[in-house]
N, C-alpha and C positions, 0 to 999 in steps of 0.2 A: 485670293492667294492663301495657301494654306500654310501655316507657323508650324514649322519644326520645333517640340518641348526636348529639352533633355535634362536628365540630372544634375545638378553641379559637381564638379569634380575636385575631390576631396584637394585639400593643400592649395587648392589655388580659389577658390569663391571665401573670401572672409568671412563672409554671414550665415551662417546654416540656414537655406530656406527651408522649408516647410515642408513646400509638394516641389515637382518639376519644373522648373521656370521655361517660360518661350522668350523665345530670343528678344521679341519686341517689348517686353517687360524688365529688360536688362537692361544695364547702362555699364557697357564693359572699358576697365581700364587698363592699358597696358602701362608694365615695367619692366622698364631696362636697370638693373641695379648689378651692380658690383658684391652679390654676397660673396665670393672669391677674390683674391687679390687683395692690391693694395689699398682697395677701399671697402675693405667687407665690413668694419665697426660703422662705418656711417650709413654705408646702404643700405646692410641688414636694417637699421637702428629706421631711417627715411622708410622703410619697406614696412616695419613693422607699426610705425605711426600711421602710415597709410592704413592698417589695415584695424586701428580702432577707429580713426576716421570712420571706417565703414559701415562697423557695426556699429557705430553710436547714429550713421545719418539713417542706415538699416531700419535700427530699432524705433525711429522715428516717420518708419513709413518710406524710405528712400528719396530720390530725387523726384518731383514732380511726379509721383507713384511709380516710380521704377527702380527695383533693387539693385546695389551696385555690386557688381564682380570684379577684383583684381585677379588681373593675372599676370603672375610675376615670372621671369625669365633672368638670369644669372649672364649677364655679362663675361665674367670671368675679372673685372674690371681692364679689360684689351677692346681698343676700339674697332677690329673683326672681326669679336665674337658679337658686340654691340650691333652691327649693320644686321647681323645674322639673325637673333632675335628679335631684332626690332622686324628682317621683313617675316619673319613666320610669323607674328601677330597680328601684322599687316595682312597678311593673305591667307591664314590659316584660320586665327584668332576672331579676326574683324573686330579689332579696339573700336572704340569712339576716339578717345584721348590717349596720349602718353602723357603717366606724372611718375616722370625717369626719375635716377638718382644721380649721383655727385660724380660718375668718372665721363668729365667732360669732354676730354678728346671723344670716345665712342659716341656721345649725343652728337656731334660734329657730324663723324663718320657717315651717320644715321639719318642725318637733316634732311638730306636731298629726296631718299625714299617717304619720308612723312608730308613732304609738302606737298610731293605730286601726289599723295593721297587727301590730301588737304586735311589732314588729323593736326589738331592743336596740338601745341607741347608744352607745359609747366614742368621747370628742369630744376632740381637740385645742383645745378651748376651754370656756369657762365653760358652767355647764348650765343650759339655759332654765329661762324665769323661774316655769310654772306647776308644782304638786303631783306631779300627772298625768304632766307630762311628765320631772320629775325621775326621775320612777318609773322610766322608762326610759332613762335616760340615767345615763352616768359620765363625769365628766373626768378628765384626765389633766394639767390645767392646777393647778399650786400655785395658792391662794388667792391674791389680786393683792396682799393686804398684802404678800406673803414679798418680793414687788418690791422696795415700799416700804422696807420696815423696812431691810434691806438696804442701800438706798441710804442713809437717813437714820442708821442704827446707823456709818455711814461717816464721817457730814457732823460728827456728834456726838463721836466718838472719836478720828476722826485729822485734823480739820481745827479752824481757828478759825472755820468761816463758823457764819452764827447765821440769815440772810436766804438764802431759796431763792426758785425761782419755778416753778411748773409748766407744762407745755406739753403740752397732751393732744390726741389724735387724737380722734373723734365714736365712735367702736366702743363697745361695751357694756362690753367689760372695760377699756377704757383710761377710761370715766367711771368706772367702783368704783374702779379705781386712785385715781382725780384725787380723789375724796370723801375716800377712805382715808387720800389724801395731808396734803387742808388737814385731816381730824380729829387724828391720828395727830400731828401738826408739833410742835402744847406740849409731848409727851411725849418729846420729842429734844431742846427746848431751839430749836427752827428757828420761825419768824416766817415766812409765806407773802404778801408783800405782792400779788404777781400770778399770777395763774389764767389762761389763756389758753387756746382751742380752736382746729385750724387744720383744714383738711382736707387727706386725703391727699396732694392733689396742686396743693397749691401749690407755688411756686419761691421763694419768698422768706418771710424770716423775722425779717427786721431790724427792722421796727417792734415784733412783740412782745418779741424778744432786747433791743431799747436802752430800752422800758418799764419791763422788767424791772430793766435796769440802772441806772435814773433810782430806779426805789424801792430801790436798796439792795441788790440779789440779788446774792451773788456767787457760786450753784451756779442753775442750769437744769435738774429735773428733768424728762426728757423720755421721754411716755408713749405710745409710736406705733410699730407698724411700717413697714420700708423704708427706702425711699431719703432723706425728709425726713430722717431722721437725718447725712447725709452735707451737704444744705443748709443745716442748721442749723449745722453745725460748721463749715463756709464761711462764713457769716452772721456768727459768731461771732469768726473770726479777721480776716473784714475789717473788721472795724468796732472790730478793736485791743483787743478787751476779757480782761481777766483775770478770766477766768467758767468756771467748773466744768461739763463736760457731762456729766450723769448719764444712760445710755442704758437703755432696757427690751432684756428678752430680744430675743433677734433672731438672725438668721445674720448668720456670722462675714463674710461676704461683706459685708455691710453696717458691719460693723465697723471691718475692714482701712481702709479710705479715711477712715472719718473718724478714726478714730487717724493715720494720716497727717498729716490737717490740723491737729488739736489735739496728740496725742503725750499727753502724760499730763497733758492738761486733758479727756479725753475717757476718762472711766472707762464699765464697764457690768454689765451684770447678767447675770453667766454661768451656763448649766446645765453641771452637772458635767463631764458628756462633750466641751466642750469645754476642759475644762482637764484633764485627766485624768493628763496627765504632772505633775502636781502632787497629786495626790490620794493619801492614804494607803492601805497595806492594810488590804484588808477587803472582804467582800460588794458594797458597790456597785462598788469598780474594778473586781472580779472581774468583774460581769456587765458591766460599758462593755468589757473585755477580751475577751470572749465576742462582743460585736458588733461590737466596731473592726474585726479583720482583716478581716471579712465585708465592711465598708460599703466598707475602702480597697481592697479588690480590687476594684471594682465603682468607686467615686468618687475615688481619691486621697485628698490631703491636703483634700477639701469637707469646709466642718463637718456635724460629726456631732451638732448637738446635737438638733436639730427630727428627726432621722431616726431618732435615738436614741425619742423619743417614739412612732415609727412601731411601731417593733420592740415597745415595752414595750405598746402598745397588742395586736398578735397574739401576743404571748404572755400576755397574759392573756387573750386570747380562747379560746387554747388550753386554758388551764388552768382554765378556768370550763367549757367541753364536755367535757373528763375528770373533772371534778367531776360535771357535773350527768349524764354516760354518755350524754349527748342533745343532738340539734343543734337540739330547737325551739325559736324565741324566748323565751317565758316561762322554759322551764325553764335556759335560759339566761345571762336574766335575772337570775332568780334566785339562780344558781350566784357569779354575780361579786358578789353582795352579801355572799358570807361570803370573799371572796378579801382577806385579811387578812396585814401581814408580808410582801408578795409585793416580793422585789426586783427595783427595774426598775435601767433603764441613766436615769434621772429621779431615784430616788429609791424609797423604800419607799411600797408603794401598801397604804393602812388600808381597803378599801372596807366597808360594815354596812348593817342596815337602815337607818340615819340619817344616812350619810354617804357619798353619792356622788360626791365631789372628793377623791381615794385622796389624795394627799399632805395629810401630817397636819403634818409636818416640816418646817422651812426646810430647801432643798438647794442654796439659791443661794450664788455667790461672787461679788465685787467683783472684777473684771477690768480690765487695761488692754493694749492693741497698742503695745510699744515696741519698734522694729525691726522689725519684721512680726510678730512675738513675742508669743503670749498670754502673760501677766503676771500672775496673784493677788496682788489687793492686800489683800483680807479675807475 
């Protein structure tokens, strides 16, 4: 059989080869990511980690002697556009893998067409909802209680507030947050007098913030990517109130300004690697120090923590095809099910047959922006 060569195509092959690659000398990755929309600081951020993953495993000779290619395709962060590109790289592209990014609903959307292709999925987000499609799929997202607990093991220990209120975004994982939230509250000692939904892209927040305020809240847990995090903290100090902003994971981009506005009424939910000059020795700084200098030659001082994810995802893609000594999906598959103990720049990834959301462990930290300044508060 005769191998069709062709050039790489600029903007989307990470690694500048050399000469022309053949297709059987590739190991092609598809991305589904959200650079548009409501998740474009994390996915860009997951998109771009992936893509010094590449040229670091690249530069090292590739996988098993075969160069890796991403190729990355724009969601829109809408889970129609997500089915859409995921199947043109399905039948266009001819991925190996998907190592998607964080707008969940569309990985859902998408599940069904990846597993009758039998193409693995290591997701930047929670893992769809059927048997079937769990099968193939891994996250790389902590359970959304570690959010929770986190905030609430805060509200409990170092504060006197006893009334919280939450404020949730429509995404799939920001509602298991929001449930996890009112179940979880007796067990902290917190009273959830209001529950509120907004969407992405509204501008204003003051009717829910002064609701909340009328019953009593004095912490605002807030479950949402993006920019509403920077409104809300706006919302909150025009309206004069001494109220607690508790933020979800997020890029630090999104952070900076509303610490700004709040200062340290405006705490959040940090992944490691972005506090990292904080962090003790041991295995995980080791591997966040393995990937810092990499990300800052390439981004500066952008957080690292969604990028951080990127990485941790191709290296365990890596280490699941030297496992399984084979690039076909199933076997694959399979290989990342006994990837166990595996340190990432996240966190230890536990994957088994029973458990495909690797983080077994809380790895979060209580963070706050004072002077521009990441801060550990728990």
């Amino acid at each position: 059989m005769k191998l069709l060569c062709t050039a790489p195509v600029a903007g989307f092959v990470v690694a500048s080869l050399a000469a022309p690659a053949c297709a059987a000398d590739v190991y092609k990755v598809g991305v589904s990511a959200g650079l548009t929309g409501y998740a474009a600081a994390v996915d860009r951020a997951w998109r771009d980690g992936l893509e010094v993953a590449a040229a670091y495993v690249n530069g090292k000779g590739g996988i098993m002697g075969r160069k890796v290619e991403v190729i990355v395709e724009d969601n829109k962060s809408e889970p129609q556009e997500a089915v859409t590109v995921y199947r043109k790289m399905i039948s266009s592209d001819k991925v190996d893998i998907f190592l998607s990014g964080c707008v969940s609903a569309g990985n859902f959307a998408a599940a069904q067409f990846v597993v009758r292709a039998q193409i693995p999925m290591v997701l930047c987000s929670i893992l769809p909802p059927r048997p079937e499609q769990v099968h193939w799929a891994y996250s790389l997202l902590p359970p959304p209680r570690f959010e929770v607990e986190k905030r609430y093991g805060y509200l409990k220990n170092a504060t006197a507030i006893r009334k919280a209120a939450v404020l949730h975004d429509p995404s799939p994982y920001a509602n298991l947050q929001k449930d996890i939230a009112v179940k979880e509250a007796p067990d902290y000692g917190l009273q959830i007098p209001v529950v509120e939904q907004y969407k992405q892209d509204d501008a204003d927040f003051s009717p829910q913030i002064s609701k909340a305020n009328a019953d009593g809240a004095k912490a605002l847990v807030k479950i949402g990517l993006g920019g509403s995090t920077l409104t809300v903290a706006k919302n909150i100090k025009q309206l004069g109130l001494d109220m607690l902003l508790l933020g979800s994971v997020d890029d630090l981009a999104v952070f900076r300004p509303a610490g700004d506005v709040l200062g340290e009424q405006f705490m959040f939910v940090a992944a490691p690697s972005q506090v990292y000059d904080a962090l003790p020795e041991g295995a995980l700084r080791q591997e966040i120090g393995r990937f810092l200098p990499l990300w800052r030659a390439r981004q500066g001082d952008r957080d690292p923590g969604w990028a951080g994810k990127g990485w941790d995802a191709m290296m365990l893609t890596a280490a699941a095809i030297e496992q399984a000594k084979s690039f076909e999906g199933p076997k694959v598959r399979d290989a990342l099910e006994t990837l166990a103990g595996f340190q990432g720049t996240g966190g230890v990834y536990n994957f088994s047959p029973t458990v495909h959301q690797g983080i077994t462990e809380n790895p979060f930290l209580l963070a706050s922006v004072v002077g521009g300044q990441v801060k550990v508060k728990q």
